[in-house]
C-alpha positions as CSV (number, residue, x, y, z in Angstrom):
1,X,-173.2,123.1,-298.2
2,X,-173.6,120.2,-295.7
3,X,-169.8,118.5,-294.9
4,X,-169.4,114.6,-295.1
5,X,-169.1,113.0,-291.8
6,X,-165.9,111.3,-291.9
7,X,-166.1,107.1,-290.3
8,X,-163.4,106.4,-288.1
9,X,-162.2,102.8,-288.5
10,X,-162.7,100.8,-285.2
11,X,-158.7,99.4,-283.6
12,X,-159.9,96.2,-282.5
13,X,-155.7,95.7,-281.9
14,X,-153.5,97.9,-280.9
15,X,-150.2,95.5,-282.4
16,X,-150.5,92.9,-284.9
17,X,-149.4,90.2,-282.7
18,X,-151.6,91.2,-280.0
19,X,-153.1,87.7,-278.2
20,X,-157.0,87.8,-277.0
21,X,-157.3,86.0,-273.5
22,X,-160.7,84.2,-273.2
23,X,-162.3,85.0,-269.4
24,X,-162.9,81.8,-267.7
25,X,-164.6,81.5,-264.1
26,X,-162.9,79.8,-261.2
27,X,-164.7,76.2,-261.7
28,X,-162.1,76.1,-265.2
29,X,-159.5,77.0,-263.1
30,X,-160.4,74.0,-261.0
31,X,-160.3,71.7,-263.4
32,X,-156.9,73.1,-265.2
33,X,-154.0,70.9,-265.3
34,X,-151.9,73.6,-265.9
35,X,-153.1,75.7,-263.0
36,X,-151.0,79.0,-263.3
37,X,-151.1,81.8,-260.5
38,X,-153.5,84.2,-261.8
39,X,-155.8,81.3,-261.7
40,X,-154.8,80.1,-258.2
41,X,-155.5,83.5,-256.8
42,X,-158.8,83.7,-258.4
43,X,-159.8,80.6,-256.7
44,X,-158.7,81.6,-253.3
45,X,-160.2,84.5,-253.9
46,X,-164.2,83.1,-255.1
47,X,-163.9,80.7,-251.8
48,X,-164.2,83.5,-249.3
49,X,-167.7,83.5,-248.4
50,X,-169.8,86.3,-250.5
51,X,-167.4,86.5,-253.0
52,X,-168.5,87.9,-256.5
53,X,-166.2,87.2,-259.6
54,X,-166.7,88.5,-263.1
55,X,-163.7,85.5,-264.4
56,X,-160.1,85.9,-265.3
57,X,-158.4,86.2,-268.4
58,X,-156.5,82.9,-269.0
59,X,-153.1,82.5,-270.6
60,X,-153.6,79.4,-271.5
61,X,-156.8,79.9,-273.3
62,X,-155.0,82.8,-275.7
63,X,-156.2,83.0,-279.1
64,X,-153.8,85.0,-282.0
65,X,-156.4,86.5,-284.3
């Protein structure tokens, strides 16, 4: 007799007031009124010449889902 594969379910959170940062690039950081440190490194950071950035995750930006 063949045995049922069991399905795993997928934790998309890990606690149920978890907060998903959206990655933003440094030009958003530029623009930011609220410019907040992470941000402000980034920036220093993508101005060195040759500099490649994949984005930050910003606080401000959070989304509770």
């Amino acid at each position: 007799m063949a045995k049922a594969k069991k399905i795993k379910k997928k934790v998309t959170r890990q606690h149920p007031n978890q907060l998903n940062l959206k990655i933003v690039t440094s030009t958003t950081c530029q623009v930011c009124k609220q410019q907040c440190k992470r941000g402000l490194q980034y920036m220093e950071k993508m101005s060195q010449p040759g500099a490649i950035g994949y984005g930050v995750p910003c606080i401000l930006t959070r989304d509770k889902k």
